[in-house]
Every structure is written in C-alpha cells, then in structure tokens.
C-alpha positions as CSV (number, residue, x, y, z in Angstrom):
1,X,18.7,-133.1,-64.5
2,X,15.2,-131.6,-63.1
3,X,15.4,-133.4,-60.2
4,X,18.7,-132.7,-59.2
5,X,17.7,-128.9,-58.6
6,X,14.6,-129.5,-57.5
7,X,14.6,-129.1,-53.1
8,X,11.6,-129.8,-51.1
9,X,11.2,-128.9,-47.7
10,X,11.4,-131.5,-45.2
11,X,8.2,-131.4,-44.1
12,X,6.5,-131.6,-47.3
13,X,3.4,-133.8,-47.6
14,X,1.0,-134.3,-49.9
15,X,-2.9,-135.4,-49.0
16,X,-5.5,-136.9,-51.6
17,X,-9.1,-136.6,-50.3
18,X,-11.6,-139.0,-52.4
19,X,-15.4,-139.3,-52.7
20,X,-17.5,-141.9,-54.2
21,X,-19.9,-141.0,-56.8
22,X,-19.6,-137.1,-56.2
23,X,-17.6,-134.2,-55.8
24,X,-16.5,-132.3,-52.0
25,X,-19.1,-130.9,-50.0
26,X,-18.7,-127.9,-49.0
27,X,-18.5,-128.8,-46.1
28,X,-15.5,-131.2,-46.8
29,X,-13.8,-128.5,-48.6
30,X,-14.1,-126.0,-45.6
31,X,-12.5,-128.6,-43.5
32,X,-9.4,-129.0,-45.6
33,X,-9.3,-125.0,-45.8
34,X,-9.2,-124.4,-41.8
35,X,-6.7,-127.1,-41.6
36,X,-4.3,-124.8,-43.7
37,X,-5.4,-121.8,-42.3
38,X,-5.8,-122.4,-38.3
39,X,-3.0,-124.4,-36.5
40,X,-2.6,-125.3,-33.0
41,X,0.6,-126.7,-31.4
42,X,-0.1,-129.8,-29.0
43,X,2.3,-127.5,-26.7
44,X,0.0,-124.8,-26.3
45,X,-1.5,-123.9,-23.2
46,X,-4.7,-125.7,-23.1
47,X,-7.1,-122.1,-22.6
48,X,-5.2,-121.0,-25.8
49,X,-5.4,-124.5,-27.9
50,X,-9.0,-124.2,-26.7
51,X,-10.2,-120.8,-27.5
52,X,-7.8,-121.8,-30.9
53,X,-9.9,-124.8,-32.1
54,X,-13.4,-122.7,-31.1
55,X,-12.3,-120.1,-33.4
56,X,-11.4,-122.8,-36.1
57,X,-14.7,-124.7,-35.8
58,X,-16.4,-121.3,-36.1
59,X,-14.3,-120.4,-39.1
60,X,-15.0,-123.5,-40.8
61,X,-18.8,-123.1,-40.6
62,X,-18.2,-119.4,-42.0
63,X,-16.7,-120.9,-44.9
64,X,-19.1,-123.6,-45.6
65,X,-21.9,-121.0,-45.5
66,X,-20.0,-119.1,-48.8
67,X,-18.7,-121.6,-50.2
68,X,-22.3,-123.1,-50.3
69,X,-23.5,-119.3,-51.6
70,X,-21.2,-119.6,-54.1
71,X,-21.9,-122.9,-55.4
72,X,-26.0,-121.6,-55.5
73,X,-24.4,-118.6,-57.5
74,X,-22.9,-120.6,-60.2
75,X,-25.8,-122.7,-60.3
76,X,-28.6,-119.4,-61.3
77,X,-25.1,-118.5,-63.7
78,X,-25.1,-122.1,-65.4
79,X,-29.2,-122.1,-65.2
80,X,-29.6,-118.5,-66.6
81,X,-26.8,-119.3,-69.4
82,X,-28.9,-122.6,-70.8
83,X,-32.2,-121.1,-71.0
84,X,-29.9,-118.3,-73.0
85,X,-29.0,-121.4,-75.2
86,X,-32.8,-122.5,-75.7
87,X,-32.2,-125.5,-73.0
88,X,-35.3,-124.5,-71.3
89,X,-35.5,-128.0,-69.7
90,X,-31.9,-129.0,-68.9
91,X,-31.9,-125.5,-67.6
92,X,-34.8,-126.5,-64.6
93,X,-33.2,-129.7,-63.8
94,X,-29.6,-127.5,-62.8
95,X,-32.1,-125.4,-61.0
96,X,-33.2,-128.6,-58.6
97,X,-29.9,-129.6,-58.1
C-alpha cells in the first residue's frame, strides 16, 4: 500500500491562497516567496529579528519588481505572437492589459 511507505515530516503543512475573479499579484506571489525564503525565530535577538524582517520587506519588493518585468515580458511575447497569427486586434487588447 502507497500510503504505508509514504512518511511526511512532522511539520508538514500545506497553504491554499485564493483570489476572486483573478489570478496572484505579483505582489501576493512575492509575499508567499519571502515567506519560504527569509525566516526569523521569535527567539532571536530583537536587533537581529529586526535588521531580518527589513531585509525580508526589501527582498519582497525586489521580487515584485521582476516578477512584474516578467509578467510585461510575456505580455510583448503573447502580443508579438498574435499579430504573427493575423490577430491584429486581440493582439492590442493583451497589449492594454
């Protein structure tokens, strides 16, 4: 049986994030990023749980700010590839997204 040999840590969790009527900012998704990348124990001398959450708010703007690139990147890609198509129109409307 699958489950039998199947051994999750103890501490495993799993988190659903929702929207209503759209997808993640990128903003949102930056958020969920530093939260896996930057952690600070409550234990930690407060200068160093400080300075950590600074570098973790300035981390999270970082990624926003390519993740927002990158999402304006895809957008020329999916723009450029239906004027390609002869979607001259559909094409424009991507564009004002």
């Amino acid at each position: 049986m699958l489950t039998d040999s199947l051994k999750l840590s103890d501490d495993f969790k799993v988190e659903v994030h929702t929207t209503n009527n759209r997808g993640a900012s990128p903003e949102e998704v930056a958020s969920r990023c530093v939260k896996k990348l930057v952690f600070v124990s409550d234990q930690a001398e407060p200068a160093i749980r400080e300075q950590a959450h600074a570098f973790a708010a300035h981390i999270e703007k970082v990624i926003a700010s390519y993740m927002k690139q990158a999402v304006q990147s895809d957008r020329t890609t999916v723009f450029n590839a239906l004027v390609d198509a002869g979607h001259p129109e559909l094409a424009e409307l991507i564009r004002r997204l």
